[in-house]
VOBA-1610 file (N, C-alpha, C; in pm, whole numbers, padded with zeros to 5 digits, always signed):
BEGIN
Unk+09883+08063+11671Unk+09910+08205+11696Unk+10020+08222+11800Unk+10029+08166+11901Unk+10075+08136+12004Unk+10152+08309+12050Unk+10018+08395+12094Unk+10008+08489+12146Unk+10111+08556+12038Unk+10091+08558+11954Unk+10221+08673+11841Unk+10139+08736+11757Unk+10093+08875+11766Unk+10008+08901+11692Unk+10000+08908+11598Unk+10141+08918+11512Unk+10176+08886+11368Unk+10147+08712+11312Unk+10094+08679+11355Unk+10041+08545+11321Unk+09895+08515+11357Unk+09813+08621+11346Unk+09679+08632+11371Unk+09651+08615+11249Unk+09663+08687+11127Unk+09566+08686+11031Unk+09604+08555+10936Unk+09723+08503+10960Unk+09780+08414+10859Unk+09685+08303+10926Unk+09708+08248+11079Unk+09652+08154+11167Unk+09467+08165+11096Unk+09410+08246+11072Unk+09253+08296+11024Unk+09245+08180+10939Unk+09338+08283+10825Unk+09351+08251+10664Unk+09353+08103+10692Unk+09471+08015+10777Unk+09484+07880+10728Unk+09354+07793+10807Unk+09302+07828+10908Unk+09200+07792+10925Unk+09044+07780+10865Unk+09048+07912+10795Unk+08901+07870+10699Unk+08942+07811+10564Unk+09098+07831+10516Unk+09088+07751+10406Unk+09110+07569+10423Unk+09150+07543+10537Unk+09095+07434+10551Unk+08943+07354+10568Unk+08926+07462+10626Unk+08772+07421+10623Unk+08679+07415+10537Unk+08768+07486+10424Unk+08721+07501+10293Unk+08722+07397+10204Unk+08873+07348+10227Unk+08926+07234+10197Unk+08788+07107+10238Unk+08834+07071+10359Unk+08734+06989+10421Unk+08612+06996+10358Unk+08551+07120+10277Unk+08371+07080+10220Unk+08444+07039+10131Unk+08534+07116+10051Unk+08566+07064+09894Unk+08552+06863+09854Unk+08614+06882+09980Unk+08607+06682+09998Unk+08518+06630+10046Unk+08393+06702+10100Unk+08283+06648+10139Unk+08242+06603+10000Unk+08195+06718+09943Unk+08127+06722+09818Unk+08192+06645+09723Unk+08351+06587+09747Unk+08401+06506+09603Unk+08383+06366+09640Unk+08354+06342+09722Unk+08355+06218+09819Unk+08198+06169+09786Unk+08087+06271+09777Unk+07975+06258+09788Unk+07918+06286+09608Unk+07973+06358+09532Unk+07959+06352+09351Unk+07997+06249+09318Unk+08128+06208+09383Unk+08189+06169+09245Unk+08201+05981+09281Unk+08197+05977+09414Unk+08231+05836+09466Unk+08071+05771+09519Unk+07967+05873+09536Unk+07801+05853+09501Unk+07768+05812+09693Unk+07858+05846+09749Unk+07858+05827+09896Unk+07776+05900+09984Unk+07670+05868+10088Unk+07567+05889+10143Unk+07650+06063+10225Unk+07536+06154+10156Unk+07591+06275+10279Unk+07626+06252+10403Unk+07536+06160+10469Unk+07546+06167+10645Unk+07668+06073+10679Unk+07656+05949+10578Unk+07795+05878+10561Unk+07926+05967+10597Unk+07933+06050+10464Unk+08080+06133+10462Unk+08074+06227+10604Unk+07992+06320+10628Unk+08015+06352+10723Unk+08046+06351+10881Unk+07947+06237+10923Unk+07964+06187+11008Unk+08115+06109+11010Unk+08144+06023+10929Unk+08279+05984+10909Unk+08376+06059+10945Unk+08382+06214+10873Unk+08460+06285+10864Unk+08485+06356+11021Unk+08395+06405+11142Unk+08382+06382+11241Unk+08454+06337+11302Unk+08419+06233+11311Unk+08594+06100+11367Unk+08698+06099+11330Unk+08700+06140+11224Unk+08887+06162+11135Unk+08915+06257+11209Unk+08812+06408+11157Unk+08935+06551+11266Unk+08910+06521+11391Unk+08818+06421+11469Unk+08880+06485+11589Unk+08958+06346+11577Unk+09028+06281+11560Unk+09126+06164+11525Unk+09261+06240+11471Unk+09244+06305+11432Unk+09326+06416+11396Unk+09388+06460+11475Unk+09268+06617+11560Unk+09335+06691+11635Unk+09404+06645+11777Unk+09327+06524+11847Unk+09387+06410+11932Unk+09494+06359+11904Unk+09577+06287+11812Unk+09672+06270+11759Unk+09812+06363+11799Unk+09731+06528+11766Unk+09807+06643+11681Unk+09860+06683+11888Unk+09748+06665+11943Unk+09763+06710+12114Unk+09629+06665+12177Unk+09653+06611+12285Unk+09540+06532+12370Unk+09475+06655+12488Unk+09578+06789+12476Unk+09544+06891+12590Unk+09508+07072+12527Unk+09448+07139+12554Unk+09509+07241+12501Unk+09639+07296+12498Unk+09650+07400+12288Unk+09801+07428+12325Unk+09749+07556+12258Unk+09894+07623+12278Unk+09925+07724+12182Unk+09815+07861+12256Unk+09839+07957+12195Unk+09774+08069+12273Unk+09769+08208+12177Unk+09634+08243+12234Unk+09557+08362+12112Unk+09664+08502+12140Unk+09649+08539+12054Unk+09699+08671+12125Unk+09567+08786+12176Unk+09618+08891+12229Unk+09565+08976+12341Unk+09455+09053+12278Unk+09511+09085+12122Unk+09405+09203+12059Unk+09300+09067+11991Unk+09378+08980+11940Unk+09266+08861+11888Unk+09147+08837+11986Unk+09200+08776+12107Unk+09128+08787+12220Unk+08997+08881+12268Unk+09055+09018+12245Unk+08979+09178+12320Unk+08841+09170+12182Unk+08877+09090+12066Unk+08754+09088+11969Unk+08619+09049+11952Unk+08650+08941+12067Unk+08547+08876+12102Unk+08435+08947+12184Unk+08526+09080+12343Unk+08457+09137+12394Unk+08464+09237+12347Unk+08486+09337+12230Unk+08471+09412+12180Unk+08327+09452+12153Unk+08272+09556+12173Unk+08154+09631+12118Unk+08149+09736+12034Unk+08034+09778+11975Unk+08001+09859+11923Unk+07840+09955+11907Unk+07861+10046+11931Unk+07705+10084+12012Unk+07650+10037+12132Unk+07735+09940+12253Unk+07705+09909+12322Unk+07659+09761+12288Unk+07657+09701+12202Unk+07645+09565+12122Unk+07724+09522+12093Unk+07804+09351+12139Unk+07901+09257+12110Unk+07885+09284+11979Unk+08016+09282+11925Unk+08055+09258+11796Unk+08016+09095+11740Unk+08056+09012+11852Unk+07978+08850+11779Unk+07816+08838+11763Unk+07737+08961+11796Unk+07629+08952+11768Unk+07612+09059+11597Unk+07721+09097+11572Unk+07668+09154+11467Unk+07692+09057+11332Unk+07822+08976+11365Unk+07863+08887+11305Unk+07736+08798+11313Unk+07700+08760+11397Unk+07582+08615+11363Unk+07466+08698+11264Unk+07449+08819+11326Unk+07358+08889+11214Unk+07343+08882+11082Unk+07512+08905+11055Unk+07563+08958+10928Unk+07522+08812+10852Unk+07566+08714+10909Unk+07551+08559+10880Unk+07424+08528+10830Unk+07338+08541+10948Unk+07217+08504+10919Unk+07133+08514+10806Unk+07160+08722+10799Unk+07134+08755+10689Unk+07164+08778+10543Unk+07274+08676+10538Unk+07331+08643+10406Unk+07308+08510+10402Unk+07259+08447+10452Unk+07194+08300+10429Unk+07071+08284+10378Unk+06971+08413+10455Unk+06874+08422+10436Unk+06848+08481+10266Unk+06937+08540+10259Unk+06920+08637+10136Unk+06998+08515+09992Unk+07069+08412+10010Unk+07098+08312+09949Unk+07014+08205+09889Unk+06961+08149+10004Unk+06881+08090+09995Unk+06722+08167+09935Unk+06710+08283+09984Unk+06543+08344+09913Unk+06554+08389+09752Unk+06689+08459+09760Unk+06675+08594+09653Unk+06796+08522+09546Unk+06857+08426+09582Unk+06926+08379+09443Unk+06877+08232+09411Unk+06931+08209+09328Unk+06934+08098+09211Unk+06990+07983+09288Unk+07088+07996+09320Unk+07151+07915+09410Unk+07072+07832+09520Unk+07002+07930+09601Unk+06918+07911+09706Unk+06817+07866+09621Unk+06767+07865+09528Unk+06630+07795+09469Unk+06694+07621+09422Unk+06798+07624+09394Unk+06895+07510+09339Unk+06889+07405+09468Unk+06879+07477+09560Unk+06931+07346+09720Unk+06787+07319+09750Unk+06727+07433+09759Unk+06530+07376+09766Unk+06530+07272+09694Unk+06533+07264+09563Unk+06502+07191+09479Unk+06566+07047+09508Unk+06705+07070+09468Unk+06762+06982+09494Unk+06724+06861+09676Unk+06730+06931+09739Unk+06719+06871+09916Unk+06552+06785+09843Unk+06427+06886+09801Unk+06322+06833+09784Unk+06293+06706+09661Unk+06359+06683+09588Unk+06310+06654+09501Unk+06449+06588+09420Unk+06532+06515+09437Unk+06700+06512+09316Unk+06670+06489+09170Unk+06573+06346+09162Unk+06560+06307+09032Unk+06472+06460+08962Unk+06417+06484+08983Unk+06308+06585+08919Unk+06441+06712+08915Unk+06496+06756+09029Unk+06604+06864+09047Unk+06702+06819+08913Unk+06765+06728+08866Unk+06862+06640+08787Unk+06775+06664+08646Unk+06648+06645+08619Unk+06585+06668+08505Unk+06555+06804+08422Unk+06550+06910+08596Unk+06532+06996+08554Unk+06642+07121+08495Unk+06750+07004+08486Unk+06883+07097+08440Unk+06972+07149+08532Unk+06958+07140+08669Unk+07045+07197+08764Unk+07181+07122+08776Unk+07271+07219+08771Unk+07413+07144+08788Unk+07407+07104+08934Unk+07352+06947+08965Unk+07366+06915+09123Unk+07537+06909+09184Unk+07607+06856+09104Unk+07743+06873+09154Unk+07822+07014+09228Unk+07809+07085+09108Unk+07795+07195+09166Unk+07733+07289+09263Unk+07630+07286+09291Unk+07600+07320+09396Unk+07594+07270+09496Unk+07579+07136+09507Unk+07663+07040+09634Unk+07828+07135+09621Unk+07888+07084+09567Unk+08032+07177+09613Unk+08007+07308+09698Unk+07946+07383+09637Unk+07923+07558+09700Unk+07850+07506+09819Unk+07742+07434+09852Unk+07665+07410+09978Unk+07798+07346+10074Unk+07890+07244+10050Unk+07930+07160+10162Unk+08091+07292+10162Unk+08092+07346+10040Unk+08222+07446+10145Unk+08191+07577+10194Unk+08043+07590+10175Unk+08009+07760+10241Unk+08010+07665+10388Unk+07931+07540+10399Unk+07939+07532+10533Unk+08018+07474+10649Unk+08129+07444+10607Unk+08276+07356+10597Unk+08357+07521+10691Unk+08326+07618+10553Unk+08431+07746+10599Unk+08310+07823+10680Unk+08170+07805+10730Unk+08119+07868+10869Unk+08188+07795+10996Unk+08184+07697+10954Unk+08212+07591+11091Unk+08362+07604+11116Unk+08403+07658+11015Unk+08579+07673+11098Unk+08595+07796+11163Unk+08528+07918+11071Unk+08502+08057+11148Unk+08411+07999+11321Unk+08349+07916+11317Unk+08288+07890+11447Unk+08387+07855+11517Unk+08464+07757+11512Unk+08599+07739+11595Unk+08676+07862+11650Unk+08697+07958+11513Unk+08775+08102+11554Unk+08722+08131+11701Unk+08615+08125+11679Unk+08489+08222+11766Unk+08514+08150+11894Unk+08535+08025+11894Unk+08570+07970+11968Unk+08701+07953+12053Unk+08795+08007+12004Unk+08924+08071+12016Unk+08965+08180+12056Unk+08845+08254+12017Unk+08818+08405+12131Unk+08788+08386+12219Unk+08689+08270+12231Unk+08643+08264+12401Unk+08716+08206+12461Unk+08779+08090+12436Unk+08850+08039+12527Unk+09009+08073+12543Unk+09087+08126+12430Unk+09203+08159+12439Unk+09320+08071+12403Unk+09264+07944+12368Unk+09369+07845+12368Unk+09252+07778+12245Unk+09394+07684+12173Unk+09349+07568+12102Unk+09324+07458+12185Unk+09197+07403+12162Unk+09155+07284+12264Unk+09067+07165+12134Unk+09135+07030+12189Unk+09124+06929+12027Unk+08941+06937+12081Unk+08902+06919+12184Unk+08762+06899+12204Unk+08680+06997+12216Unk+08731+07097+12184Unk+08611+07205+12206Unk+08499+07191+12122Unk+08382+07218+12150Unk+08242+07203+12089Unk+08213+07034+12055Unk+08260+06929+12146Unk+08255+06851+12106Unk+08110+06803+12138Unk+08056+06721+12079Unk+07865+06662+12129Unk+07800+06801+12103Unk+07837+06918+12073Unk+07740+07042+12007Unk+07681+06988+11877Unk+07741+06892+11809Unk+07664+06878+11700Unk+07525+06797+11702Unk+07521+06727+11770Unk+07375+06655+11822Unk+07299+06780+11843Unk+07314+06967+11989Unk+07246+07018+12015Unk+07242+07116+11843Unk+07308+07110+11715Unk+07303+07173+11630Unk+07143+07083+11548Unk+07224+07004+11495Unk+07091+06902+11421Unk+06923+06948+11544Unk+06901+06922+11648Unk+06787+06914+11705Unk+06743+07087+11705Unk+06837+07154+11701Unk+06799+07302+11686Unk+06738+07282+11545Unk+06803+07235+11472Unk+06766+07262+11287Unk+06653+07179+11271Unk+06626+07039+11329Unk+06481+07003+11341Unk+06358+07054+11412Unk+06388+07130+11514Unk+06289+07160+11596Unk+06244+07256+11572Unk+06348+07354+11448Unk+06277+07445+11407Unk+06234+07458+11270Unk+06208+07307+11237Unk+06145+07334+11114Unk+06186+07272+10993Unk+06327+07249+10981Unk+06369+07196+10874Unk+06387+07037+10866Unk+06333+06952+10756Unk+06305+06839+10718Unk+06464+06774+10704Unk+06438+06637+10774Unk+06563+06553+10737Unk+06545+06527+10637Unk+06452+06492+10597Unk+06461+06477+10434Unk+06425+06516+10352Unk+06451+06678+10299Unk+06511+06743+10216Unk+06350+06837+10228Unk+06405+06972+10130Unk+06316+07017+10034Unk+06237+07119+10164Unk+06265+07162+10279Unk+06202+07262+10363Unk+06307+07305+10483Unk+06256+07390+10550Unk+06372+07434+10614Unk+06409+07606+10541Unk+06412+07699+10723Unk+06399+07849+10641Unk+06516+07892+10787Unk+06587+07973+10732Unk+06659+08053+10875Unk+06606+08104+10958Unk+06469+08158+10955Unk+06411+08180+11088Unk+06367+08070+11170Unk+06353+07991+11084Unk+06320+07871+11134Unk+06464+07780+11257Unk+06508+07779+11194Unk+06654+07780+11271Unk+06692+07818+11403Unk+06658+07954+11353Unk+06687+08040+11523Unk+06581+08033+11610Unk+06453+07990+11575Unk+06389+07986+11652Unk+06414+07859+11718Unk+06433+07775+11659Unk+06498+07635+11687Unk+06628+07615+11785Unk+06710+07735+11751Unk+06825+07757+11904Unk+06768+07827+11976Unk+06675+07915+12031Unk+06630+07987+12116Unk+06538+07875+12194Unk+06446+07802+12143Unk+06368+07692+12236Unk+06500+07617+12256Unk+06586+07552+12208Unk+06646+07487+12305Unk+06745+07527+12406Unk+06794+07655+12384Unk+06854+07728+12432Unk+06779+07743+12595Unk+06627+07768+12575Unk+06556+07826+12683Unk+06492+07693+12728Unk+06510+07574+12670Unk+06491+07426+12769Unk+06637+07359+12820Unk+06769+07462+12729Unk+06878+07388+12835Unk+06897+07446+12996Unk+06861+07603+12974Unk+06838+07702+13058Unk+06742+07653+13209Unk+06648+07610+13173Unk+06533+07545+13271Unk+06574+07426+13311Unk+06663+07344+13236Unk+06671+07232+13290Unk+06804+07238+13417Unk+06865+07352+13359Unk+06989+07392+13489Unk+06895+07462+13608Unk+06823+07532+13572Unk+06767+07568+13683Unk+06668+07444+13762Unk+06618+07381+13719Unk+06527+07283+13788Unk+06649+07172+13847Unk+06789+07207+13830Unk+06927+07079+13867Unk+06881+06962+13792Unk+06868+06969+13690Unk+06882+06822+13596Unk+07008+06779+13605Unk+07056+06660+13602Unk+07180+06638+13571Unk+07179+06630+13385Unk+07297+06575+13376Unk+07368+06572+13200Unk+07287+06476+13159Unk+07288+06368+13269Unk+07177+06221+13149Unk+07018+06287+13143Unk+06956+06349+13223Unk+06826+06371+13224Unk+06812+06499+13097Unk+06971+06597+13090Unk+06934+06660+12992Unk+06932+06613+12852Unk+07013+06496+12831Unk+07070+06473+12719Unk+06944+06407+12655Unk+06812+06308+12819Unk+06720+06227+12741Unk+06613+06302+12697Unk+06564+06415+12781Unk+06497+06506+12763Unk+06542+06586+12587Unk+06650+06599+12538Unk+06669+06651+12355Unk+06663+06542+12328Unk+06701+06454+12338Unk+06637+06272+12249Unk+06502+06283+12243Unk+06482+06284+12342Unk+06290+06297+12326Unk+06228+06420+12247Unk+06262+06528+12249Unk+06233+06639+12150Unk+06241+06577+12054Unk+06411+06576+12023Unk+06448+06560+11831Unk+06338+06420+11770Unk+06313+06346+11826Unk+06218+06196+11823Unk+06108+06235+11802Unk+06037+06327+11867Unk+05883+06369+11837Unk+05884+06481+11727Unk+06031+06587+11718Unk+05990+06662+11600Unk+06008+06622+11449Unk+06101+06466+11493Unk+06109+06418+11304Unk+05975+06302+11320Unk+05926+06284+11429Unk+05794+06194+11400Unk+05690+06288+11384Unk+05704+06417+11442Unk+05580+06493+11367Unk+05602+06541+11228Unk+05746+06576+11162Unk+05703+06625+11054Unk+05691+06498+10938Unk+05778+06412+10984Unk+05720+06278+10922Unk+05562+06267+10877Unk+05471+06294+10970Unk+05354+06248+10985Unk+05317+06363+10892Unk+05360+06497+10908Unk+05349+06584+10819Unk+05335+06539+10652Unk+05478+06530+10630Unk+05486+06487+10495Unk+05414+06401+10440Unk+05383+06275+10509Unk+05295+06187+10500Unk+05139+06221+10438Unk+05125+06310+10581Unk+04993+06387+10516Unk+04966+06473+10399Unk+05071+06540+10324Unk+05041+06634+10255Unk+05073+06550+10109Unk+05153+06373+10166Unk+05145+06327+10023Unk+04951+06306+09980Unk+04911+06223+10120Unk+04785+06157+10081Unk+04665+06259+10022Unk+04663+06413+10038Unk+04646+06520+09997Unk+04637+06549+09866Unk+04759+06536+09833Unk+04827+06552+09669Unk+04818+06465+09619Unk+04748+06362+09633Unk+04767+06208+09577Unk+04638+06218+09487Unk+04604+06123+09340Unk+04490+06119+09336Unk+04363+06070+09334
//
């Protein structure tokens, strides 16, 4: 953008269609070459920020003023980025409940061979899953560009560890087939309100970092134990 406001919406545009880009190749990487999800992604991780390091080791370039004022912008007395996470939420929620689509990734996350039998185009909806969330995560950067004002190669860097333990802690299975958006947020709000306590009690960074190791560890060993249980249940 580099503060020109005539290069706000183009700077948008090329940013989520990369990011768009980026699922498109999650998902071709992961159909067509039969490569482990966590494989590609995690991989992919190290490339952009291998990338943006490469591209500049410091922040550059600069938002402009009205891009900027968007971030603190309100309405009714309510941040506008809270209506946006709203708006989000509740089109995820409504994806996943009330379409086809959203019954397609249940299935699929729970179950592939049975999902694969039962006629679902898995390719396809792997594609739509890894670039709806390819082009959130670049809009998250934007967001991130409001706040801080500058392009920075490390911003949100190690957030993805506090993302995953939010998405386990509130509910959703590493391995596949559960997992609800309320579930989610409730999942950033507890950790949100144990990173909160741990600044107040002066934890340092290692005591916080062992303290979410130890969460995320007990909530995939409890639902583990979960699943476990509800096979021996169903068993006959």
């Amino acid at each position: 953008m580099d503060g020109n406001p005539d290069n706000v919406w183009i700077a948008v545009l090329l940013t989520l269609g990369i990011g768009l880009l980026v699922g498109l190749i999650h998902a071709f990487l992961i159909n067509e070459l039969n490569l482990s999800p966590f494989v590609v992604t995690f991989a992919s991780l190290f490339i952009l920020q291998g990338i943006s390091l490469t591209i500049t080791t410091k922040p550059i370039g600069r938002a402009s003023r009205d891009f900027l004022m968007l971030y603190s912008q309100k309405f009714l007395g309510v941040p506008i980025i809270v209506y946006y996470f709203i708006f989000i939420t509740l089109l995820i929620m409504f994806l996943l409940r009330k379409t086809v689509f959203g019954k397609h990734i249940y299935a699929i996350g729970g179950n592939l061979s049975v999902a694969e039998l039962s006629g679902i185009q898995i390719k396809k909806v792997r594609y739509g899953v890894y670039s709806l969330c390819s082009v959130l995560a670049a809009s998250t950067g934007l967001l991130w560009l409001m706040r801080m004002g500058v392009g920075d190669p490390v911003i949100g860097k190690e957030l993805e560890l506090n993302a995953i333990i939010a998405v386990v802690i509130g509910g959703t299975s590493l391995f596949g087939g559960r997992g609800t958006v309320t579930g989610v947020i409730g999942g950033i709000l507890l950790l949100t309100f144990t990173d909160n306590l741990l600044v107040v009690l002066g934890a340092s960074q290692f005591i916080s970092g062992l303290v979410k190791g130890i969460i995320f560890v007990a909530a995939v060993a409890l639902y583990k134990q979960e699943d476990r249980s509800r096979g021996a249940h169903s068993g006959p």
